[in-house]
N, C-alpha and C positions, 0 to 999 in steps of 0.2 A: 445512467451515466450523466457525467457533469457537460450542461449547453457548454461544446467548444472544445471538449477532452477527446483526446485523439491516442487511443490505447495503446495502439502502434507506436506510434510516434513516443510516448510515454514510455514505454516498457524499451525501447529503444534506447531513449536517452538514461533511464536509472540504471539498465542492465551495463551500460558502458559505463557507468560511474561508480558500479562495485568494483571494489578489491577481490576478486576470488582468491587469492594469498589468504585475506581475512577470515575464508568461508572456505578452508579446505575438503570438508567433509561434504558440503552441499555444492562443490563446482559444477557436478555434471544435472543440475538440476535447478539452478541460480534463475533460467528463464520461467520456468513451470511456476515456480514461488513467485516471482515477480509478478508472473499475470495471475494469480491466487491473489495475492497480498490486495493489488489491484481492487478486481471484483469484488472482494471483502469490504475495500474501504469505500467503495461505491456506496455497497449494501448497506455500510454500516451507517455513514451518512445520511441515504433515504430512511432509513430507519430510524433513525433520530432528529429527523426534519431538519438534519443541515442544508439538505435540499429535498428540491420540490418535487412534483410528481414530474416536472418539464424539465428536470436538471438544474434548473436557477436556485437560486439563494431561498434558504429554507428560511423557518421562524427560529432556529436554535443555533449554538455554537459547535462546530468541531474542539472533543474534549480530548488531546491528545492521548493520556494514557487508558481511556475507554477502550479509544480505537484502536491504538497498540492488541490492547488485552483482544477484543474481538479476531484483529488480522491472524494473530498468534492462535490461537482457537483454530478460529474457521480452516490455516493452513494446514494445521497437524490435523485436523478431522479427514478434510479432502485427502489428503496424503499420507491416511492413517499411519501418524506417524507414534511412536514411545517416546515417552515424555525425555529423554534424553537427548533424544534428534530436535522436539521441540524448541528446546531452550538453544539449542542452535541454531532455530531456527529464528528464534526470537532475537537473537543480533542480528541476522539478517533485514527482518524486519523494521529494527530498527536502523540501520542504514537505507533500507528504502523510502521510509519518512522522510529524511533529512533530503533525498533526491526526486521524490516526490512533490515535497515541499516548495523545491530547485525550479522542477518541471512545470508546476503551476506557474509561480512567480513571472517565470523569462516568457511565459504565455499570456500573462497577463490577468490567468484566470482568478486569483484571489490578490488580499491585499492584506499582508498581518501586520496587525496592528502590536 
């Protein structure tokens, strides 16, 4: 996990920042994804040394549509899902990015340049 990221607190504030209007098909399942997409992007990060083994700042960049492709993955795996629920899930996804994104920022946790 990232020094300072508060999951909770996280999944909190992106899950209030979807539209489920926009996500008719995944409403009753909007938090399970969230904390899926989550873990993924954790994982995906240590795995690609955007961060360290202590959570701080790794030697590499987060490469957004890497990590997209991975969250998209890893969720339909966990949630064995048919690639048609996928790709619904993959808008999802990517509204979690953008609040994600949110959620660091007002944390103070990153800085995009």
């Amino acid at each position: 996990m990232m020094k300072g990221y508060d999951k909770q607190e996280a999944m909190d504030y992106i899950v209030s920042g979807i539209k489920a209007k926009d996500h008719p098909e995944l409403q009753d399942c909007i938090p399970q994804i969230i904390s899926l997409a989550i873990d993924a992007d954790m994982q995906f990060m240590h795995d690609t040394h955007v961060l360290d083994e202590d959570g701080g700042a790794g030697t590499e960049y987060y490469d957004d549509d890497d990590a997209f492709e991975f969250m998209v993955e890893y969720v339909a795996e966990k949630m064995k899902l048919d690639p048609v629920k996928a790709v619904k899930v993959a808008s999802l996804i990517d509204d979690y990015m953008d609040l994600q994104q949110a959620y660091l920022e007002s944390k103070g946790l990153v800085e995009w340049e």
